[in-house]
C-alpha positions in Angstrom: 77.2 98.2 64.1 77.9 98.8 60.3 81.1 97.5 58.6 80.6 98.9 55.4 83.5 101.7 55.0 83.0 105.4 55.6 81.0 107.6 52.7 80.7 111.0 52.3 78.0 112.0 55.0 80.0 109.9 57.5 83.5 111.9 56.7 81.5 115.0 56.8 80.3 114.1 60.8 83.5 113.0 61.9 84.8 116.5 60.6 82.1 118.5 62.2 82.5 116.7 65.0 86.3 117.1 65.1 85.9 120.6 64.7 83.0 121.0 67.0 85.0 119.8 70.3 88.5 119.6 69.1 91.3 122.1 70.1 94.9 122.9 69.7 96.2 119.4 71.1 93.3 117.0 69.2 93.1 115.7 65.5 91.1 118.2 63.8 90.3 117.0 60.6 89.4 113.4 59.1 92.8 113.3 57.3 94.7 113.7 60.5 92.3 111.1 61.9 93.3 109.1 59.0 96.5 108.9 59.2 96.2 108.2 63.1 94.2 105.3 62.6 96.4 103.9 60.1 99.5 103.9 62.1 97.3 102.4 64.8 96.7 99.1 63.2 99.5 98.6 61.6 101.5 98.9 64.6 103.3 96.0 66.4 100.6 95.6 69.3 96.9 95.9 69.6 95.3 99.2 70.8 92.3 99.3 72.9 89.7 102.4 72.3 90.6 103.2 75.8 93.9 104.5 74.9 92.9 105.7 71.1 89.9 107.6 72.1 91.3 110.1 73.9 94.3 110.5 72.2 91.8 111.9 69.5 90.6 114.6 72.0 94.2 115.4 73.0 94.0 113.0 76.5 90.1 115.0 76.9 87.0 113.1 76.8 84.5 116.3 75.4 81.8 117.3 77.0 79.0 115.7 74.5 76.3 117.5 73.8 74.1 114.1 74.1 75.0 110.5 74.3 73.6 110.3 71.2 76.5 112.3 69.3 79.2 110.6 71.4 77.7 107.2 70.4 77.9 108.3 66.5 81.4 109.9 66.5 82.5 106.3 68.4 80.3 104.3 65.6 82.1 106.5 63.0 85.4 106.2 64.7 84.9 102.6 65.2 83.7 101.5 61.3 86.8 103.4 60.0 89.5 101.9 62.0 88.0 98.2 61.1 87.6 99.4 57.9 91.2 100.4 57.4 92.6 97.0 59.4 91.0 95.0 57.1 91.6 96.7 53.9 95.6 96.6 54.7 95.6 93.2 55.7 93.4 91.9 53.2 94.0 94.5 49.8 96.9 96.6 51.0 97.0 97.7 47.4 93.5 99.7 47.3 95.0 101.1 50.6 94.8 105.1 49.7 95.4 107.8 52.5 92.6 110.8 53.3 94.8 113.2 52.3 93.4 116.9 51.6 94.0 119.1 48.1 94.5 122.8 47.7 94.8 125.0 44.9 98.4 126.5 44.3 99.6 128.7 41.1 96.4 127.0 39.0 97.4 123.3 39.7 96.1 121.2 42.1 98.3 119.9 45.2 98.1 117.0 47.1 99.0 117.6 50.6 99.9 115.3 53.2 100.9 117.1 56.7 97.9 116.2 58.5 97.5 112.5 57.3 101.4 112.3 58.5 100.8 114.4 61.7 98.1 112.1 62.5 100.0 108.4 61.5 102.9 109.9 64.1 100.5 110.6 66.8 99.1 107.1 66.2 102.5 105.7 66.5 103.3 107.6 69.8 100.0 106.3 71.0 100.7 102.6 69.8 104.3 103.1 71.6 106.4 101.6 68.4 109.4 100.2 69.4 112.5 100.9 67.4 112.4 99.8 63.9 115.0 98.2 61.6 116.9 100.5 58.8 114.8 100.4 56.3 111.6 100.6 58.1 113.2 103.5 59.8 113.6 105.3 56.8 109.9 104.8 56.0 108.6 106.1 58.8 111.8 108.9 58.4 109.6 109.9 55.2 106.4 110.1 56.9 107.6 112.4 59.7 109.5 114.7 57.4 106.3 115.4 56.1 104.5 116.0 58.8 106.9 118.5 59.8 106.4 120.3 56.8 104.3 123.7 56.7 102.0 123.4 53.8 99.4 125.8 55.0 100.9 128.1 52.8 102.6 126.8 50.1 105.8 129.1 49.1 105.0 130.7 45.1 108.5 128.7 44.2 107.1 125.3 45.3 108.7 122.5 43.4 105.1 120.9 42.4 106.3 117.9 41.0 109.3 117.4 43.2 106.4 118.2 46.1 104.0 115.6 44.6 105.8 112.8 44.5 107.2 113.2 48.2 103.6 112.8 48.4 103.3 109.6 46.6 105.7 108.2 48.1 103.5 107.8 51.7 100.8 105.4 51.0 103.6 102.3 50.1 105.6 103.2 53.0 102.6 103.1 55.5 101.5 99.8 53.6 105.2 98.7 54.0 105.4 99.4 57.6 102.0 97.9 58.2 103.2 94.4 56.6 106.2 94.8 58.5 104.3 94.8 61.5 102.3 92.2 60.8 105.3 90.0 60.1 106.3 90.3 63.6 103.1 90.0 65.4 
């Protein structure tokens, strides 16, 4: 198996693939996927595929076409989570999140929701136990934003206000992923 990380073509499987077999309780995009991956290892315990995997699928293994596309969405799947693991433990700094951009009002807009969505299913899959203050508050920021509705953003959106809510995810995942590995 490959450990190089994910291009293009890759990102664009996984999507089809989510899209393909996914449904109202699976991750259906590769920034949800994203952010569930990320919460997964940088949480306090390791998690086998056996739990991960279906949590994807919403607790459904799909009904694969062929083995052959099962085997690649796994591969895919697979490559990314390693990929991730090692880039926060190693170069937490060139960390970035998948998230998506939209057009609003002429400006382009960063937006966040899934990736979040995803890291807080990750972290209900990982079973996180309670977390100090701090780290509390971090993870506080990235549910907040998951809760958001940005699939239609209101005409009086606060853009900048908006954007850096945004910025504000990737060093608090990387901050709860080193706080995590502290205590391992």
């Amino acid at each position: 198996m490959q450990s190089q990380p994910l291009n293009a073509a890759d990102f664009e499987v996984i999507e089809d693939t989510l899209l393909k077999y996914g449904d109202d309780h699976s991750i259906l995009n590769a920034s949800e996927l994203d952010g569930f991956f990320t919460a997964l290892v940088s949480s306090p315990t390791h998690v086998d595929i056996g739990e991960w995997f279906p949590a994807i699928w919403g607790g459904q293994t799909p009904n694969w076409e062929s083995t052959d596309e099962a085997k690649q969405f796994i591969e895919l799947s697979v490559r990314h989570i390693n990929t991730l693991a090692r880039q926060l433990a190693e170069d937490s700094q060139a960390f970035a999140p998948r998230f998506e951009e939209t057009e609003h009002l002429g400006q382009t807009v960063t937006l966040a929701e899934e990736w979040c969505f995803g890291y807080e299913r990750g972290v209900a899959v990982a079973k996180w136990t309670p977390l100090p203050a701090i780290q509390a508050g971090l993870l506080q920021a990235i549910a907040e934003c998951a809760e958001q509705d940005n699939f239609e953003l209101p005409p009086d959106l606060d853009v900048p206000a908006h954007q850096q809510r945004v910025a504000d995810i990737a060093p608090a995942a990387r901050a709860l992923h080193d706080y995590w590995l502290s205590q391992r």
